[in-house]
Each structure stands twice: as structure tokens, then as C-alpha cells.
C-alpha positions as CSV (number, residue, x, y, z in Angstrom):
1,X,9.8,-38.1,51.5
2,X,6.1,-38.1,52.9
3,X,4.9,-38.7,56.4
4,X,1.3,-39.2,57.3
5,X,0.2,-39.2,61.0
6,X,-3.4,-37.9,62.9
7,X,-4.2,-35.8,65.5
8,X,-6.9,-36.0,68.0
9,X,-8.7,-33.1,69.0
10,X,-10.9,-32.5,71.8
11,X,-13.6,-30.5,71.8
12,X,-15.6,-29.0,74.4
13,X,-18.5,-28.5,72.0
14,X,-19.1,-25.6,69.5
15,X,-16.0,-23.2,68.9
16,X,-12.7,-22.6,67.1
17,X,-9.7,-25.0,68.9
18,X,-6.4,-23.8,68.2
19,X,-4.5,-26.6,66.9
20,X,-1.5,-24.3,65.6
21,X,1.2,-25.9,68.0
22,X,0.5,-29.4,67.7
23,X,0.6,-29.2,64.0
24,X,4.0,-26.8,64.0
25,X,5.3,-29.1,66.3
26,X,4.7,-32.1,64.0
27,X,6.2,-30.5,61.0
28,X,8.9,-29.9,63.1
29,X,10.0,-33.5,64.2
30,X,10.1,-34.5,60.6
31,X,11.4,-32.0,58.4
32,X,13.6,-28.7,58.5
33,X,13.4,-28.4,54.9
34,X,10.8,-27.2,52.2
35,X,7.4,-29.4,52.0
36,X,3.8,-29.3,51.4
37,X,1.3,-29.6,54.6
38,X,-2.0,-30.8,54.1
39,X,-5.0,-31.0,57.2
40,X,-8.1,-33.1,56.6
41,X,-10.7,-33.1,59.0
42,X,-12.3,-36.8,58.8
43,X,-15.9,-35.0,60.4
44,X,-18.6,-33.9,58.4
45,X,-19.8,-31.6,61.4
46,X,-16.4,-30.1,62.1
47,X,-14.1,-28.2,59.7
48,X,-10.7,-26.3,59.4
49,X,-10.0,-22.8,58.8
50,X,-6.7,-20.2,58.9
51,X,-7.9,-17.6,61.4
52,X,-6.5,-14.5,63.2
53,X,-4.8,-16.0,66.6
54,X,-4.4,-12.3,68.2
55,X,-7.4,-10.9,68.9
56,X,-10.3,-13.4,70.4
57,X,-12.9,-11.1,69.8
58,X,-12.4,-12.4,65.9
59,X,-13.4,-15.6,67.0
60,X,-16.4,-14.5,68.8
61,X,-16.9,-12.6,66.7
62,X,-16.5,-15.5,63.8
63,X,-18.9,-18.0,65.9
64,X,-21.8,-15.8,66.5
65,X,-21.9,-14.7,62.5
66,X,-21.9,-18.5,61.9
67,X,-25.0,-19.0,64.5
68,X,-27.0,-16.3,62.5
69,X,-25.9,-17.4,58.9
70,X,-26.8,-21.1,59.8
71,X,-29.3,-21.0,62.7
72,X,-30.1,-24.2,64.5
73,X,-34.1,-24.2,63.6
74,X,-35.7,-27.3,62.7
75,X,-38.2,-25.9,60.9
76,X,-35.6,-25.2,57.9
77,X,-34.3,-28.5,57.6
78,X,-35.6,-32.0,56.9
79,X,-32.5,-33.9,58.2
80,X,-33.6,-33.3,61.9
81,X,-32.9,-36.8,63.2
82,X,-29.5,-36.3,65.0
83,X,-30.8,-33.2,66.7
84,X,-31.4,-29.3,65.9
85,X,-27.9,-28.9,65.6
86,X,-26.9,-31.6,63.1
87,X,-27.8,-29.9,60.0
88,X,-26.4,-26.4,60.5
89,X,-23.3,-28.3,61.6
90,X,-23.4,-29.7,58.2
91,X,-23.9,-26.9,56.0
92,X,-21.1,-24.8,58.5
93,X,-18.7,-27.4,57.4
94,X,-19.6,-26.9,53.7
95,X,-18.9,-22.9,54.2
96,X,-15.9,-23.6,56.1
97,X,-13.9,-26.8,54.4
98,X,-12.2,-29.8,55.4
99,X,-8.7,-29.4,54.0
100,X,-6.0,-27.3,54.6
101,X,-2.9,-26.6,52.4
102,X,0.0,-25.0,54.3
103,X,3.8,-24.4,52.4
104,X,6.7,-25.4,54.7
105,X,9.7,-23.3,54.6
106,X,12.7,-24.9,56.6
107,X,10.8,-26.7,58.8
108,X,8.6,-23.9,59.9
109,X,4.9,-23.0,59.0
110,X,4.4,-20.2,56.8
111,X,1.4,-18.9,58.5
112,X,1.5,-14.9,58.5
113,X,2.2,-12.9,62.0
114,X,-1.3,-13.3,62.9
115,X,-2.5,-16.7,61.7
116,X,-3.7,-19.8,63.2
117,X,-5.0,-22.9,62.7
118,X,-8.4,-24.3,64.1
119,X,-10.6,-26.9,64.5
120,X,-13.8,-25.6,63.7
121,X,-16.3,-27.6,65.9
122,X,-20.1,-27.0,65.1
123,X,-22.0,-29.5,67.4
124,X,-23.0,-29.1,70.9
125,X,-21.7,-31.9,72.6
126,X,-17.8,-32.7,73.5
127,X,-16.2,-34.5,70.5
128,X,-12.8,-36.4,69.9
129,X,-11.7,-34.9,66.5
130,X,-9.5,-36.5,64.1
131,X,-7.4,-34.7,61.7
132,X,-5.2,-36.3,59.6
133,X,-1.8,-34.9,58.7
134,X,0.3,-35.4,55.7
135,X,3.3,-33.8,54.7
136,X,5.3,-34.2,51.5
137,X,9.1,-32.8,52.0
138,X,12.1,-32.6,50.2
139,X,14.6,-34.5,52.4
């Protein structure tokens, strides 16, 4: 059986969104079986990513290596039209991905002890995210 649903995802502007419940909670009103989750962010300036959900120094720690990796300086890039923070947001996403791939073990995530999932938002501004959910199960 397959289900295919979205979720929206405010964003406050740049930073790692914890989406880990809304997504376990999903899963978990359709199957309690074994399945297949896939995430796909529909954004070109916003990604996904498996990160540790303990600590939040690791995300501090994750978004200020991302700011030096990928500064926002217009000098670097030619597509400057949408703002200096377009085009890093870009490239982040290419580094980071769109898609997600999560096994589903009687009903539950497998995510390991420390793992959660996040929206990865690289632009300034507030955003509504869409991510679009797809699971293919057993029963």
C-alpha cells in the first residue's frame, strides 16, 4: 500500500527545523508495519538532512560551517538577482540534498538514539516549506 501526503513547514528564516515528530507521527497513522519513507523537499533553497537532535551546539555548530563554506558574497556569484543570499542558498542545497530515505520498522522510524530530521532552510526571510511525504508499506 502507498500513501502520499505534504507537510508545511514554517520557517523563521535560515536554520535546521526539526520536523522529526510531524513526520513520526505521519508514519504512524498509516502503518504499524514495515515500509519505505521517502522526504522531498519541493525548494531549491531549502534541503533535508539526518542530524544529531541531542546536542544544539551540533546545529550551531552545523549552520555557522555552512555560512563559511558558502558565504553570502556577491562578488562570487553571477546569479545575484534574488539577493546576496540566493545563490549560497543554492549551492547549500546541492551539499545538503532534497530527498530523504527512511526504513520503517512496525510503524516506527528507524532513526538511531540521537537522530533527527530537519528542514534545512538557507534564506533569510520566513518561508512556508513543503515537503512531500511518501510511504510505501506492506499492509
Amino acid at each position: 500500500m502507498q500513501h502520499i501526503g505534504q507537510l508545511n513547514v514554517p520557517t523563521r528564516g535560515k536554520g535546521l527545523y526539526d520536523i522529526t515528530a510531524q513526520v513520526a507521527r505521519w508514519v504512524a497513522e498509516r502503518t504499524d508495519g514495515t515500509a519505505l519513507l521517502t522526504l522531498f523537499c519541493r525548494h531549491t533553497s531549502a534541503s533535508l538532512t539526518v542530524q544529531e537532535n541531542y546536542d544544539p551546539d551540533v546545529i550551531a555548530d552545523i549552520q555557522t560551517f555552512f555560512e563559511h563554506l558558502v558565504p553570502e558574497n556577491p562578488r562570487l556569484y553571477t546569479h545575484t538577482l534574488e539577493g546576496p543570499d540566493d545563490m549560497p542558498a543554492h549551492i547549500r542545497t546541492v551539499l545538503t540534498g532534497v530527498n530523504l530515505s527512511i526504513p520503517v520498522d512496525r510503524g516506527k522510524l528507524t532513526l538511531g538514539t540521537w537522530q533527527g530530521i530537519y528542514l534545512f532552510e538557507h534564506r533569510r526571510a520566513a518561508h512556508q516549506r513543503n515537503v512531500v511525504i511518501h510511504l510505501l508499506a506492506e499492509d
